[in-house]
VEXBALUM-610202 format. One record per residue: x, y, z of N, C-alpha, C, CB in turn. Coordinates in nm, 2 decimals. Glycine has a CB too. Example, Ala and Ser with C-alpha at 12.3 -4.5 7.8 and 13.67 -1.06 7.14 Angstrom:
// residues 2
    n_X    n_Y    n_Z   ca_X   ca_Y   ca_Z    c_X    c_Y    c_Z   cb_X   cb_Y   cb_Z
   1.32  -0.57   0.78   1.23  -0.45   0.78   1.32  -0.33   0.78   1.13  -0.45   0.90
   1.28  -0.22   0.71   1.37  -0.11   0.71   1.29   0.00   0.79   1.41  -0.06   0.57
END
This chain:
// residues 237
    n_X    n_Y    n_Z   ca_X   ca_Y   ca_Z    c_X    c_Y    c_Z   cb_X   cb_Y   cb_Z
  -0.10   1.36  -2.02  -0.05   1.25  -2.10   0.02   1.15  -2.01   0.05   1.31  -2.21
  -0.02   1.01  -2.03   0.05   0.93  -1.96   0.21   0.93  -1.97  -0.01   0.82  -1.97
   0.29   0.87  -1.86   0.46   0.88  -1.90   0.48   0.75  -2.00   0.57   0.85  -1.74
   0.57   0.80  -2.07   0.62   0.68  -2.16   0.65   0.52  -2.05   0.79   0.76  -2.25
   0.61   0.45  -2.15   0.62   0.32  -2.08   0.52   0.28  -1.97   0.74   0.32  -2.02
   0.45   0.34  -1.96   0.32   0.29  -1.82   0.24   0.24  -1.92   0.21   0.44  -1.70
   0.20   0.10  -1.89   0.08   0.03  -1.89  -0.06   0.08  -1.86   0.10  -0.07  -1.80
  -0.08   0.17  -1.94  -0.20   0.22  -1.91  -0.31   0.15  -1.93  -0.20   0.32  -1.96
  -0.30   0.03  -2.02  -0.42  -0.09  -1.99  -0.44  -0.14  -1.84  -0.39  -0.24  -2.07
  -0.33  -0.18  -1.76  -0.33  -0.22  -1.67  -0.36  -0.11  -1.58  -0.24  -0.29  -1.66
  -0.35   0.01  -1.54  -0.39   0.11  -1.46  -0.59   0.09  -1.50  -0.30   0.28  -1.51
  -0.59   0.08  -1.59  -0.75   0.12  -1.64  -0.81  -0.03  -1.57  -0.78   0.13  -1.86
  -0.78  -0.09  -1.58  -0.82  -0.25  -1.57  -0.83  -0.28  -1.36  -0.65  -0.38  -1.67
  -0.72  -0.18  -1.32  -0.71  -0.23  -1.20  -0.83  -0.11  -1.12  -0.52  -0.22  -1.15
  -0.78  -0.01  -1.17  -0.90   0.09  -1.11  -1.06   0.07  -1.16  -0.87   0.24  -1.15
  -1.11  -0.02  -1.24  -1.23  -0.09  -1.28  -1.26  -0.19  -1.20  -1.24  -0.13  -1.41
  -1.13  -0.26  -1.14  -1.19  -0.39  -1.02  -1.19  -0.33  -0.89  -1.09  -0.54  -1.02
  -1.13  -0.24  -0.90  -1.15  -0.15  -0.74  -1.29  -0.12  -0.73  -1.07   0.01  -0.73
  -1.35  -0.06  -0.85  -1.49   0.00  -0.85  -1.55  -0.11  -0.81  -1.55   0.06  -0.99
  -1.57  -0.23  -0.84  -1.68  -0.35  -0.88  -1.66  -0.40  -0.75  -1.65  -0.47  -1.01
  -1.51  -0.42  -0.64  -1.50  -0.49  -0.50  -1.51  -0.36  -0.36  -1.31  -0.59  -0.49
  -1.52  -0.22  -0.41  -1.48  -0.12  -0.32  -1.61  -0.14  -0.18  -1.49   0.05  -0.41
  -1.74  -0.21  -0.20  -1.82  -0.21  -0.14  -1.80  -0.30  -0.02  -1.91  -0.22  -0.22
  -1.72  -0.45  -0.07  -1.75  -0.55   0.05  -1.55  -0.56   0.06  -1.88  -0.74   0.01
  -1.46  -0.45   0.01  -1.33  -0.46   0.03  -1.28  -0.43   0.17  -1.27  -0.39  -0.05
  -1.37  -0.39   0.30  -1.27  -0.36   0.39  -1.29  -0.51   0.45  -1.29  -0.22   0.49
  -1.43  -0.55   0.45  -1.50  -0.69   0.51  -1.41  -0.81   0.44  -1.70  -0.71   0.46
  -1.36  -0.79   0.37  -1.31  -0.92   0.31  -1.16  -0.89   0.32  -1.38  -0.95   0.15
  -1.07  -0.75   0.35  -0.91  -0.76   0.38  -0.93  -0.80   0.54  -0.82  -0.59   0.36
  -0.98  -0.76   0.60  -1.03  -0.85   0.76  -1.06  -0.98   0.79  -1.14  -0.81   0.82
  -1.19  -1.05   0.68  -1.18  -1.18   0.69  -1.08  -1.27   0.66  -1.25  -1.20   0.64
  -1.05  -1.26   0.53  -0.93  -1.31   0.47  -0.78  -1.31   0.56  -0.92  -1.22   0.35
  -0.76  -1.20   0.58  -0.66  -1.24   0.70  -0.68  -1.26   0.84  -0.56  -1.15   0.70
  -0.75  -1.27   0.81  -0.80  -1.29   1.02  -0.74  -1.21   1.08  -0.76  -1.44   1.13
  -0.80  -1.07   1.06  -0.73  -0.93   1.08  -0.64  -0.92   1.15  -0.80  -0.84   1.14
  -0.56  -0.97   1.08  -0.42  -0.96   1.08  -0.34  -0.84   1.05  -0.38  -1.05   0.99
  -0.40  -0.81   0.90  -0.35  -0.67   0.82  -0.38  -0.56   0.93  -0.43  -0.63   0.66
  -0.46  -0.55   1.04  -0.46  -0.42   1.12  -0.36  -0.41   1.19  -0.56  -0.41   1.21
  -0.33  -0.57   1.23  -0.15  -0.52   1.29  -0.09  -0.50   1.22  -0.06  -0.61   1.35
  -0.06  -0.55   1.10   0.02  -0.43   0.98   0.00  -0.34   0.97   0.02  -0.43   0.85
  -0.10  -0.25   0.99  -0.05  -0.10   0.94  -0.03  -0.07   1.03  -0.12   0.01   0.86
  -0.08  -0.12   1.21   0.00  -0.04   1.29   0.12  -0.05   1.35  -0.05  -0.02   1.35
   0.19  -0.17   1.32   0.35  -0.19   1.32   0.40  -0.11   1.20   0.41  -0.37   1.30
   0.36  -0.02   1.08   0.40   0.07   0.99   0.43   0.18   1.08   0.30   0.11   0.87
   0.31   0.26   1.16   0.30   0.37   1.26   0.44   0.31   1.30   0.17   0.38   1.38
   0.45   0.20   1.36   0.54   0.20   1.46   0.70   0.23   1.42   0.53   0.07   1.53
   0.71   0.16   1.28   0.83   0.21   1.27   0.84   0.34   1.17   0.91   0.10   1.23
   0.75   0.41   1.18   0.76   0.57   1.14   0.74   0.66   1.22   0.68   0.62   1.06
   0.75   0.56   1.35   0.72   0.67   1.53   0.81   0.78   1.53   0.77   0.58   1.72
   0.94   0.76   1.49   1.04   0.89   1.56   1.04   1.02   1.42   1.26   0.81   1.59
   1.03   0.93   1.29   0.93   1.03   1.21   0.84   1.12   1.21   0.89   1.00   1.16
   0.74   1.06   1.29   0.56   1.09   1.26   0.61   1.22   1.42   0.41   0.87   1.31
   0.71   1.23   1.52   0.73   1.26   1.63   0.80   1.41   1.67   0.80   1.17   1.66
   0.88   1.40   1.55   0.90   1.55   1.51   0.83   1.69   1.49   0.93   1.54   1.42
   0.82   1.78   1.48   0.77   1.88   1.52   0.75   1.91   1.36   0.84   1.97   1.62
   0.58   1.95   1.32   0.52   2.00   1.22   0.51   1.87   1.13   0.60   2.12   1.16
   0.60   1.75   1.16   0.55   1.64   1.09   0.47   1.63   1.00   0.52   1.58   1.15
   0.44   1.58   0.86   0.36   1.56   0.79   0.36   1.40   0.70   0.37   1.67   0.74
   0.24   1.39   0.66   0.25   1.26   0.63   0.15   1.24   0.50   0.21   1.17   0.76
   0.21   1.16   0.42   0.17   1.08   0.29   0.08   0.96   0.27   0.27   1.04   0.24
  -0.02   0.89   0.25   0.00   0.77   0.21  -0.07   0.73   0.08  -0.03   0.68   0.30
   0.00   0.71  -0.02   0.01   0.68  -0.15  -0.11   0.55  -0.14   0.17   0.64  -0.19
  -0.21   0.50  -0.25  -0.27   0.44  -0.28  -0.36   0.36  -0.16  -0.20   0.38  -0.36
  -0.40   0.45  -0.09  -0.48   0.46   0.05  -0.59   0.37   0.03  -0.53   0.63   0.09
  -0.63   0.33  -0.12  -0.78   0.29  -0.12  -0.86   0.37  -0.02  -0.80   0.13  -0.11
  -0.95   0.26   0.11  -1.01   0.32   0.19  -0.97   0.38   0.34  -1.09   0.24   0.19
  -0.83   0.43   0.32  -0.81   0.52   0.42  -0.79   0.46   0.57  -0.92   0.61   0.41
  -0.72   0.30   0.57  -0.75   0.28   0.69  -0.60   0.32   0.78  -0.79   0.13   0.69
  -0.47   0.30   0.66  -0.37   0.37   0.72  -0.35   0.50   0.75  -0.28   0.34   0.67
  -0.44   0.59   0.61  -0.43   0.72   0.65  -0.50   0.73   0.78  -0.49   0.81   0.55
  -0.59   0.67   0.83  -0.61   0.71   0.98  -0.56   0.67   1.01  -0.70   0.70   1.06
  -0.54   0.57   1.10  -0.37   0.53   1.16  -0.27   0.66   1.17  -0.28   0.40   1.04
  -0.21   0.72   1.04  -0.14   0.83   1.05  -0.16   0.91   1.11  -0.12   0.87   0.98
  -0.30   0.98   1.08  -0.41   1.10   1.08  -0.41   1.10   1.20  -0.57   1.08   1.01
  -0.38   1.00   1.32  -0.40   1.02   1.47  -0.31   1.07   1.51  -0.42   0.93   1.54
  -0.16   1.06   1.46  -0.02   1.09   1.49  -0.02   1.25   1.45   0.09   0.99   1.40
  -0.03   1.29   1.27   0.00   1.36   1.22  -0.06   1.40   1.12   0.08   1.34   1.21
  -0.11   1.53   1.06  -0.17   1.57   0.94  -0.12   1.46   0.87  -0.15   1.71   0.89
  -0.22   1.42   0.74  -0.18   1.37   0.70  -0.27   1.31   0.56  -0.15   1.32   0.79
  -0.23   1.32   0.40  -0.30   1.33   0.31  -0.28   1.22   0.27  -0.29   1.42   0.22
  -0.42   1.16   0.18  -0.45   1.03   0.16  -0.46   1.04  -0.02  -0.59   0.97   0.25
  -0.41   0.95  -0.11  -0.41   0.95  -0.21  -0.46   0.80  -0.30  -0.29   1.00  -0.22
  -0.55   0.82  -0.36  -0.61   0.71  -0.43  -0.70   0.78  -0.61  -0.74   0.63  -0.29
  -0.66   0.65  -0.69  -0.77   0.68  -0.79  -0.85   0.63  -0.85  -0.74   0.71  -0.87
  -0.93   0.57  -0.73  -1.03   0.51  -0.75  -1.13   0.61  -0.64  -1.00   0.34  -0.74
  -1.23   0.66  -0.68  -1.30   0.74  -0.63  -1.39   0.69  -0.55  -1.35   0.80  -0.72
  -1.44   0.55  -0.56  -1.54   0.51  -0.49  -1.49   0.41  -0.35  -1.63   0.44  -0.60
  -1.31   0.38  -0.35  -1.30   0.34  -0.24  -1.26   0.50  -0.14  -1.20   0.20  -0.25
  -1.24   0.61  -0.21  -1.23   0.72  -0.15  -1.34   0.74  -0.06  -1.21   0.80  -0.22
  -1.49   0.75  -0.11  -1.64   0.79  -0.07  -1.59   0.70   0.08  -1.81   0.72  -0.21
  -1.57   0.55   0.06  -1.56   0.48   0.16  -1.43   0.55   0.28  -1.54   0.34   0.09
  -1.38   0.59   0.21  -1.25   0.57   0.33  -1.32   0.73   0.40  -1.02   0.57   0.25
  -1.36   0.82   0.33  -1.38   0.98   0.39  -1.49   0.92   0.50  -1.45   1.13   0.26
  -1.60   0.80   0.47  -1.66   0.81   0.61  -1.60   0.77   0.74  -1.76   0.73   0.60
  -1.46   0.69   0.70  -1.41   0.65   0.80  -1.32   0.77   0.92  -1.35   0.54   0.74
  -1.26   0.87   0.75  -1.23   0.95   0.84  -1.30   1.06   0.98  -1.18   1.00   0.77
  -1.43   1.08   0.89  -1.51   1.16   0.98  -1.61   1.12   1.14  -1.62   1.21   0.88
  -1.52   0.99   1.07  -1.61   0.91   1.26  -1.50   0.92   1.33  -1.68   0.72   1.28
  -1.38   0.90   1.22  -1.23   0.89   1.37  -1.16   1.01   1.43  -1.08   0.81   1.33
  -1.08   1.00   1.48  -1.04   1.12   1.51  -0.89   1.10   1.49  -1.09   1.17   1.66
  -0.86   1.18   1.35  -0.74   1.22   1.29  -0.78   1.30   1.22  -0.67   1.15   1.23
  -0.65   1.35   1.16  -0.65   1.45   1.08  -0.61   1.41   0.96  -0.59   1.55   1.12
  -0.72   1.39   0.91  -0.71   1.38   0.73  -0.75   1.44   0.63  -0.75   1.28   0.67
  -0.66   1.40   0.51  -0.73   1.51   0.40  -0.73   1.40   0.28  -0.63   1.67   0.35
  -0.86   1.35   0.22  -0.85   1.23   0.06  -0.85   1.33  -0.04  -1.01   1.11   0.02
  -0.74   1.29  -0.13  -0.78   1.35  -0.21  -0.75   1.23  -0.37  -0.71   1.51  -0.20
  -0.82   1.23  -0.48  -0.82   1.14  -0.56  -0.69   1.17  -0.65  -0.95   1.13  -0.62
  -0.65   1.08  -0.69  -0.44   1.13  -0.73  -0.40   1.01  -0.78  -0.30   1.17  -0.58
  -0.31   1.01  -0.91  -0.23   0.91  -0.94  -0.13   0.92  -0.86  -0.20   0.89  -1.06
  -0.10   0.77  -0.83  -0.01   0.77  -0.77   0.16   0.76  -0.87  -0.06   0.66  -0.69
   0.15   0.78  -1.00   0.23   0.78  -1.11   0.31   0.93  -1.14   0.15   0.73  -1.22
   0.19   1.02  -1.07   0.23   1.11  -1.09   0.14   1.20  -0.97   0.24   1.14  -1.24
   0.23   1.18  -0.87   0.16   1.27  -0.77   0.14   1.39  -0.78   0.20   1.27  -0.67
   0.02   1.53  -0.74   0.06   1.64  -0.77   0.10   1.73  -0.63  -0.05   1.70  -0.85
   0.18   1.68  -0.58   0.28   1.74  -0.48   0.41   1.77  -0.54   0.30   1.65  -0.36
   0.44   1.91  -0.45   0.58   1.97  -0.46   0.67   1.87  -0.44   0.62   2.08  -0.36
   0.81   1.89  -0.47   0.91   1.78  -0.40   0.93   1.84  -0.25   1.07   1.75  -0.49
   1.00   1.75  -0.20   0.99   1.72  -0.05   0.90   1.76   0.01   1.08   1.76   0.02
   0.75   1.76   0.00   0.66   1.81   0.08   0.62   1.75   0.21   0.58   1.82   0.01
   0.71   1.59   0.26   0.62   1.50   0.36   0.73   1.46   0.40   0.52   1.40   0.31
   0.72   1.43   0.53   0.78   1.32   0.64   0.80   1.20   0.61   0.70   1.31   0.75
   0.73   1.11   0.60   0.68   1.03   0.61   0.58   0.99   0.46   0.62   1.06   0.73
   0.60   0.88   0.42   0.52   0.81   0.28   0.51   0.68   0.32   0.61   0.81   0.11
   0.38   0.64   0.31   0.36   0.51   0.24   0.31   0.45   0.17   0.33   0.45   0.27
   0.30   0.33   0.15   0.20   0.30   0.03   0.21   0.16   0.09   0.25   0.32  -0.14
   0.06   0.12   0.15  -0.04  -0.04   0.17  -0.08  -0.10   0.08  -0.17  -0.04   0.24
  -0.06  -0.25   0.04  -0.08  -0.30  -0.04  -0.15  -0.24  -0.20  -0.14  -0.37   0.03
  -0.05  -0.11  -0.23  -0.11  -0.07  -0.33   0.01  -0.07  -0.42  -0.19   0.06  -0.31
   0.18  -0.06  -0.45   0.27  -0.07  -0.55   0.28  -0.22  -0.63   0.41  -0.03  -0.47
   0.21  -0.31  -0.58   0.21  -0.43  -0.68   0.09  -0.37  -0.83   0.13  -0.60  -0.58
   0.01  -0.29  -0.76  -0.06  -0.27  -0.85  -0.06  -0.15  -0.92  -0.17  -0.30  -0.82
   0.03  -0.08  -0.92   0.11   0.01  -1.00   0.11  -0.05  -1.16   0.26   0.02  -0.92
   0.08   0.08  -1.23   0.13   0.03  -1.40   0.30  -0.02  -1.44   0.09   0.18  -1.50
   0.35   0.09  -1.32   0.51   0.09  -1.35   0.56   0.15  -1.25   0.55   0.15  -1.48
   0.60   0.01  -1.11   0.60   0.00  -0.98   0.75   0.11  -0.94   0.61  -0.19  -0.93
   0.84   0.10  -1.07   1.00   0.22  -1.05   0.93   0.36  -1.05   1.15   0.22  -1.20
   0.80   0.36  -1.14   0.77   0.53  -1.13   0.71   0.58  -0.99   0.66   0.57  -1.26
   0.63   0.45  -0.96   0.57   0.51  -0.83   0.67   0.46  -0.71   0.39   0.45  -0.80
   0.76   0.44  -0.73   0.92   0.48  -0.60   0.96   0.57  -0.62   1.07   0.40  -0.59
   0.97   0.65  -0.78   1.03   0.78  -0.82   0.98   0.86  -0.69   0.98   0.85  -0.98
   0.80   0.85  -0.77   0.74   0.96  -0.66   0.73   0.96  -0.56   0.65   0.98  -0.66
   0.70   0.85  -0.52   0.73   0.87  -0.36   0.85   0.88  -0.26   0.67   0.79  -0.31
   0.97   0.89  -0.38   1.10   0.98  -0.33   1.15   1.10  -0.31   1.17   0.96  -0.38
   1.05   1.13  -0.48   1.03   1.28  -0.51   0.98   1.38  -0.37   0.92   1.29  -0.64
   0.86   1.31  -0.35   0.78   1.41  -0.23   0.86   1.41  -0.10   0.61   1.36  -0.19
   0.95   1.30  -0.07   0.96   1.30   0.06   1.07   1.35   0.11   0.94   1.20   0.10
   1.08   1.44   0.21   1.19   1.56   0.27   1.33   1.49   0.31   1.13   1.66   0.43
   1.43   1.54   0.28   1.54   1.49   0.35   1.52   1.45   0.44   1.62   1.54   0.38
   1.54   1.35   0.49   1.52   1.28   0.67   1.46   1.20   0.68   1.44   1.34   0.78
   1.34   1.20   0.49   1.22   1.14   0.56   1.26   1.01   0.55   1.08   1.16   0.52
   1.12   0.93   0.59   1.15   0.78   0.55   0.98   0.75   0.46   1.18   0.66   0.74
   1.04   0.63   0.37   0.88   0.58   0.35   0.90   0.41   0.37   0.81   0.61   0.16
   0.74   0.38   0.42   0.73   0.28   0.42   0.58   0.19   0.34   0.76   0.28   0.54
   0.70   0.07   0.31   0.62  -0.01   0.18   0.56  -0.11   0.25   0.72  -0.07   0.05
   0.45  -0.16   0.27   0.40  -0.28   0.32   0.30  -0.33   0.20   0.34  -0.27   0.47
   0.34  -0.45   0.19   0.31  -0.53   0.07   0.31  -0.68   0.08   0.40  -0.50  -0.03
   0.24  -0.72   0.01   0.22  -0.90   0.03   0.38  -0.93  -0.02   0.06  -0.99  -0.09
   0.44  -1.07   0.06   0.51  -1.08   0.01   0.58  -1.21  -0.01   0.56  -1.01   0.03
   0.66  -1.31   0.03   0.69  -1.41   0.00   0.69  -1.51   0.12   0.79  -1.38  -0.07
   0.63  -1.55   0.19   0.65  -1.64   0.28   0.81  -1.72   0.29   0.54  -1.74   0.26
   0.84  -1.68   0.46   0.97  -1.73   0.40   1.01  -1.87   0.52   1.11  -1.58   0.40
   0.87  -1.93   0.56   0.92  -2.04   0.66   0.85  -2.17   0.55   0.85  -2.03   0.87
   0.93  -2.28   0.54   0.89  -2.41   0.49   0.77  -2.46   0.54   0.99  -2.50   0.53
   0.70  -2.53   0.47   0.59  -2.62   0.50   0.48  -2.49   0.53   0.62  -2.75   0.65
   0.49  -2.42   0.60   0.39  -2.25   0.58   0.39  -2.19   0.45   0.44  -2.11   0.66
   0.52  -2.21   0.41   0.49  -2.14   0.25   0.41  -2.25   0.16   0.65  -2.10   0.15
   0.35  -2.36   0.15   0.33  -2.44   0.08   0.11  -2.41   0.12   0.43  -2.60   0.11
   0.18  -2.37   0.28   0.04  -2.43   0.33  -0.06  -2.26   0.27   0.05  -2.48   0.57
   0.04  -2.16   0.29  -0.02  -2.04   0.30  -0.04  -2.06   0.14   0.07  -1.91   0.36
   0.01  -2.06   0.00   0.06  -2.05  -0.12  -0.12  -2.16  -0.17   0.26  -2.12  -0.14
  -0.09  -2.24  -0.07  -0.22  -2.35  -0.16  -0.39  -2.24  -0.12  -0.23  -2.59  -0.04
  -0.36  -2.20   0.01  -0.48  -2.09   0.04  -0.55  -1.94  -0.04  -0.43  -2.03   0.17
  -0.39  -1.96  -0.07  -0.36  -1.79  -0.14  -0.43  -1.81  -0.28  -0.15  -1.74  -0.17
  -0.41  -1.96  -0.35  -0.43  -1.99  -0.45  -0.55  -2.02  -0.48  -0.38  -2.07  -0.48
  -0.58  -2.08  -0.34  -0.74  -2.16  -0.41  -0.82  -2.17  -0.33  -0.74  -2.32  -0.46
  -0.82  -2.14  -0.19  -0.92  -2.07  -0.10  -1.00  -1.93  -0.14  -0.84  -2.05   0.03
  -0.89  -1.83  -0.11  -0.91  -1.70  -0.09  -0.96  -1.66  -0.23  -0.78  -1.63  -0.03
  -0.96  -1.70  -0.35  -1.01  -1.64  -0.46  -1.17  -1.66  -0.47  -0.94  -1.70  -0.57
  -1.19  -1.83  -0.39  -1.29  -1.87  -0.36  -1.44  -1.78  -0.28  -1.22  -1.96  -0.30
  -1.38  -1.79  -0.17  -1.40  -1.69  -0.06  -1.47  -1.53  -0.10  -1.24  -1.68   0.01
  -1.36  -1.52  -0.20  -1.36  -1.33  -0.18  -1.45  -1.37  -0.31  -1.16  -1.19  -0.20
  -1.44  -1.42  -0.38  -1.51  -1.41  -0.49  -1.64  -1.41  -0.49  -1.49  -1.49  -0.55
  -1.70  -1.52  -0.41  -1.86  -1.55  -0.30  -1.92  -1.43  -0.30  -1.84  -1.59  -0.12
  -1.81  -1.35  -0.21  -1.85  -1.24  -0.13  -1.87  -1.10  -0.21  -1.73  -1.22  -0.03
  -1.78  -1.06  -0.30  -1.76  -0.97  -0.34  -1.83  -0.97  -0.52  -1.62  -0.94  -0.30
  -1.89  -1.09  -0.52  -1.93  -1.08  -0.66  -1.83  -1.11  -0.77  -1.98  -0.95  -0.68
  -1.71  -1.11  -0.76  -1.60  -1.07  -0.86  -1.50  -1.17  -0.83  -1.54  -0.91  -0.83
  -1.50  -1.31  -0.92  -1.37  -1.37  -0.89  -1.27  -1.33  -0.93  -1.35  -1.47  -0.93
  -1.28  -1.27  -1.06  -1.16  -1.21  -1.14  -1.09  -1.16  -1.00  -1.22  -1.06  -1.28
  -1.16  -1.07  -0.88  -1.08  -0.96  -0.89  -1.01  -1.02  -0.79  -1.14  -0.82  -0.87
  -1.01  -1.14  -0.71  -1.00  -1.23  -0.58  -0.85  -1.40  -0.65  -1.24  -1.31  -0.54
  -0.91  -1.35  -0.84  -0.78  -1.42  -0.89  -0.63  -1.39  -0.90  -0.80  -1.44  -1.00
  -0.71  -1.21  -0.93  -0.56  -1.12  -0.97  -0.50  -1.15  -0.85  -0.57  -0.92  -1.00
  -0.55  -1.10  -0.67  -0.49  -1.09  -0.60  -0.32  -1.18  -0.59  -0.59  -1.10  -0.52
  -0.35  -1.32  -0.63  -0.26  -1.41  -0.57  -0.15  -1.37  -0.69  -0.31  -1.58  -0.55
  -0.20  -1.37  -0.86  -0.14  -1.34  -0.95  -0.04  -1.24  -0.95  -0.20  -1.32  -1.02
  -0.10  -1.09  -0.90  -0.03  -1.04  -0.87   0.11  -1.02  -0.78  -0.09  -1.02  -0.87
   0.05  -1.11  -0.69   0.20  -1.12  -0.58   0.29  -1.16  -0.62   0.21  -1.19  -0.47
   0.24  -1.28  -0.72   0.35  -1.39  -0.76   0.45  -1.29  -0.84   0.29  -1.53  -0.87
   0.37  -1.18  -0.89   0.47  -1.11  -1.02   0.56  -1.00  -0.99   0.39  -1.06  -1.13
   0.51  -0.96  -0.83   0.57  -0.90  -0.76   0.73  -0.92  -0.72   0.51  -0.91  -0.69
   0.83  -0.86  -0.73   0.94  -0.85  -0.65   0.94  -0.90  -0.53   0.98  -0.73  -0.63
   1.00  -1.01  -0.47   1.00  -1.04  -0.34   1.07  -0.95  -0.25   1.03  -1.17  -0.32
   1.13  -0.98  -0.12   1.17  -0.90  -0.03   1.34  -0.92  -0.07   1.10  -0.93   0.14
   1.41  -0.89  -0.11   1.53  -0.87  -0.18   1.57  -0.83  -0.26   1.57  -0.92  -0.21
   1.46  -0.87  -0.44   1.44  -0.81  -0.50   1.37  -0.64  -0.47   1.40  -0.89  -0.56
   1.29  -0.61  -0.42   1.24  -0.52  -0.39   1.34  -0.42  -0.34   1.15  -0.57  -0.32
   1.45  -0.46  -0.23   1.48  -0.36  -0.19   1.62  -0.37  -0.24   1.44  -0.35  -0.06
   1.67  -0.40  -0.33   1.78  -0.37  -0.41   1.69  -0.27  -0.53   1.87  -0.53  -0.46
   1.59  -0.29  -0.56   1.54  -0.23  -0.65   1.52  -0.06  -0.59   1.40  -0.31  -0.70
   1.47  -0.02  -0.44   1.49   0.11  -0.39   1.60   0.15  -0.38   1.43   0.14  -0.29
   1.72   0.08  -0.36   1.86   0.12  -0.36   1.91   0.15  -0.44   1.92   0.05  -0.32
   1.87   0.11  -0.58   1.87   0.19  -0.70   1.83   0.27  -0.71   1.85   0.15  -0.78
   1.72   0.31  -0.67   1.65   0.42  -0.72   1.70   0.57  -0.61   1.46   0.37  -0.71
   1.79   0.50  -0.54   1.85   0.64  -0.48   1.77   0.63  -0.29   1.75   0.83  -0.61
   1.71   0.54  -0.28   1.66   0.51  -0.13   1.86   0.48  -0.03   1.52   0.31  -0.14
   1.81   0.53   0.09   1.93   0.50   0.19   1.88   0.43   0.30   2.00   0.62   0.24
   1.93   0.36   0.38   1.92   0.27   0.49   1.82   0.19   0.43   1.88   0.33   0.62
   1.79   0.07   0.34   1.69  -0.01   0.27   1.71  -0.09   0.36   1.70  -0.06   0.12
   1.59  -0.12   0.41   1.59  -0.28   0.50   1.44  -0.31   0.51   1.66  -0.26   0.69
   1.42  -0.44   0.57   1.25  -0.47   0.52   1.23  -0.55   0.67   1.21  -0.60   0.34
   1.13  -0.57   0.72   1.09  -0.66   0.80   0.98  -0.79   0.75   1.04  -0.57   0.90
   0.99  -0.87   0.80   0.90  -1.02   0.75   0.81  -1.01   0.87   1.01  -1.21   0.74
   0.69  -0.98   0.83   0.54  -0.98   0.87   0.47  -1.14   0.88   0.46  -0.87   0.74
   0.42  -1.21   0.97   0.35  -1.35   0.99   0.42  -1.43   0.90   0.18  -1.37   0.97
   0.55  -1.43   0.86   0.63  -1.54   0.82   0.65  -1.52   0.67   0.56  -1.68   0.87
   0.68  -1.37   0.69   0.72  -1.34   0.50   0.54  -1.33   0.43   0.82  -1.55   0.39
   0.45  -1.38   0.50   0.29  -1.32   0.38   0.32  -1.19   0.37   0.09  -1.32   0.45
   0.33  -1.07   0.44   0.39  -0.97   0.41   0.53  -0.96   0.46   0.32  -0.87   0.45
   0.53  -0.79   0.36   0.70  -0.73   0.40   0.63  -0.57   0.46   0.85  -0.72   0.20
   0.73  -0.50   0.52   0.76  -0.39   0.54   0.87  -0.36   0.49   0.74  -0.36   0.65
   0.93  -0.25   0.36   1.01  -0.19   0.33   1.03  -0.08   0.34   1.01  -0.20   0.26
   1.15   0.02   0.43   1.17   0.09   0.44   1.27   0.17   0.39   1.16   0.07   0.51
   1.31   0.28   0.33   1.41   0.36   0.32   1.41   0.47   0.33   1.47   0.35   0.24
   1.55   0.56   0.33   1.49   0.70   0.35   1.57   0.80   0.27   1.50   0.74   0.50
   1.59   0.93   0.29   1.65   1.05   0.18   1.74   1.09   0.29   1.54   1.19   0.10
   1.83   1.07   0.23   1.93   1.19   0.30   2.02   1.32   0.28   2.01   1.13   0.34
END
């Protein structure tokens, strides 16, 4: 049964445009940013180095789609990948079996993960908590799973925060890139939500007053190519 209060239209709706873009989605998070986002997930590694470093270490990442951070992790540290959308899974497990980490996909809401509590080091979640039915339940969980010590980290599109770039990035975000991905992937809808979504997103303040509520310690964020993304961190103590 779903939890009271989840948008379960919107879970249904988001995991149906995953299905329809999962095919040309790694080709078009690369074009689109002028693979950029690869240095994002591996400045995530970086600041989950003394985490990921520890002995028996284990690792999380929440709404993995195609598994590019779980590898990233997977090279550091065991490490389980969680998505529910099945068909960007098919995609991400080929990636794991060509690289060399250690991963495990397994298909999972991320609303209600089925892990013990404190079972992990280390949590993240890549551009996947904007598109959460009900973005406080999936911080619950991924507080829930993660061990005293640990840390998670949030990287997420987020608010550009230098003048005359935010106008220039914001007019791209708007009316390029829906353009673009839409060409490509068959699916404007799904290349419309993208920008929509962000807008409705928590920026980098809101956001992390919102984990400091929810029981997160040391909350702090880093501004990624001028605020387009954030990295949000906190941890359990």
């Amino acid at each position: 049964m779903p939890a009271i209060g989840i948008n379960v239209g919107k879970a249904r709706q988001v995991r149906e445009m995953f299905v329809r873009i999962a095919p040309s989605y790694d080709l078009l998070n690369h074009l689109l940013s002028f693979n950029i986002d690869k240095l994002w997930r591996r400045r995530v590694v970086e600041l989950l180095r003394d985490v990921l470093d520890r002995p028996s270490a284990e690792a999380l990442d929440v709404c993995c789609g195609t598994a590019d951070l779980a590898v990233e992790l997977g090279r550091q540290v065991p490490t389980v990948g969680v998505d529910f959308c099945h068909q960007m899974l098919l995609i991400g497990n080929k990636k794991v079996l060509q690289s060399n980490s250690f991963v495990y996909l397994l298909e999972a809401d991320a609303l209600s993960l089925p892990f013990a509590d404190e079972s992990f080091d280390a949590v993240t979640c890549a551009f996947g908590l904007r598109n959460l039915a009900d973005i406080k339940i999936g911080l619950q969980e991924i507080y829930r799973v993660m061990r005293r010590e640990g840390r998670a980290a949030i990287l997420e599109f987020s608010q550009p925060v230098i003048p005359g770039f935010r106008q220039l990035f914001k007019f791209y975000f708007h009316h390029v890139l829906p353009l673009i991905g839409g060409a490509i992937s068959g699916s404007l809808a799904a290349y419309k939500y993208l920008p929509s979504s962000v807008e409705e997103f928590p920026d980098q303040e809101c956001l992390a007053e919102i984990m400091r509520r929810m029981g997160y310690q040391n909350v702090r964020y880093e501004n990624l190519t001028g605020g387009v993304a954030a990295i949000h961190l906190g941890e359990k103590r």
